[in-house]
N, C-alpha and C positions, 0 to 999 in steps of 0.2 A: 591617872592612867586612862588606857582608853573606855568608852561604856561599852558595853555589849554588843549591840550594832556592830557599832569601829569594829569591835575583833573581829565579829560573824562575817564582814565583807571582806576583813584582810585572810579570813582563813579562807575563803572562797576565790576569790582572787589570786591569792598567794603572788604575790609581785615580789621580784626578782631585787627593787630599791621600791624605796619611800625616801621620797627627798621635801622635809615638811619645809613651809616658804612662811617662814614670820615665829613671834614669839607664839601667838595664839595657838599655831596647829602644834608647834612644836611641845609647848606643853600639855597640850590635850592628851598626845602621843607618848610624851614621855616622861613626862610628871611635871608639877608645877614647882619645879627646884631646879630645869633646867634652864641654861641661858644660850642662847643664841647669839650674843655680842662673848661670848667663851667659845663657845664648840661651833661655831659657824663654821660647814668648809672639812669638817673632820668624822669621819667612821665613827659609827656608836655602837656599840654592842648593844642588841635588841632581839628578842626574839620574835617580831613584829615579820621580820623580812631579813634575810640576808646582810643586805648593806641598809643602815638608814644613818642620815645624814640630815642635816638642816642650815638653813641659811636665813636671810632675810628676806623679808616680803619684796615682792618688787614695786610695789609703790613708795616704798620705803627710799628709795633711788632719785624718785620726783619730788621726795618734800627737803631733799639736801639743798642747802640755800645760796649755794653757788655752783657756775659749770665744773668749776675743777672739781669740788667736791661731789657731783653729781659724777662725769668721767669716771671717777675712782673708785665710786660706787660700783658704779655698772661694771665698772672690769672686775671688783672683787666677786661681786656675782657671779659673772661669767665663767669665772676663775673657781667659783662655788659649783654650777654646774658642769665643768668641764672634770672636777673629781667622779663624779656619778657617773657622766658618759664613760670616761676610762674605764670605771669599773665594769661595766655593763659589756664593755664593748674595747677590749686592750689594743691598744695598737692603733687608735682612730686618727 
């Protein structure tokens, strides 16, 4: 779960999403039992923020080892932040 800090700046910040990019920040955030190759792309119930969500890191996209495979990446991602945008913002 988060340290102290983390919480002290999200309590102060108070953001509307947290959208963590990788397994690292993802379990930092939300314990070390979560997966990102699972819940990529999906609403999590957190009292961190409103909406939090996670996906993959984006270098994670560069080390896929062909174009197609890289393509597909990219668009799942995009496809990962274009959940967060809706929510933030309906009707975009």
């Amino acid at each position: 779960m988060p340290n102290a800090s983390s919480l002290e700046a999200l309590n102060l910040l108070r953001p509307e999403i947290i959208v963590c990019l990788g397994a690292t920040a993802s379990q930092a955030l939300l314990g070390r039992d979560f997966r990102v190759s699972v819940q990529r792309g999906k609403k999590i119930d957190s009292s961190l923020a409103p909406l939090v969500m996670a996906t993959v890191h984006p270098s994670s996209i560069l080390r896929a080892p062909t174009d197609t495979e890289r393509r597909t990446a990219r668009q799942l991602f995009v496809n990962d932040l274009k959940v967060a945008a809706e929510a933030l913002h309906p009707r975009w």
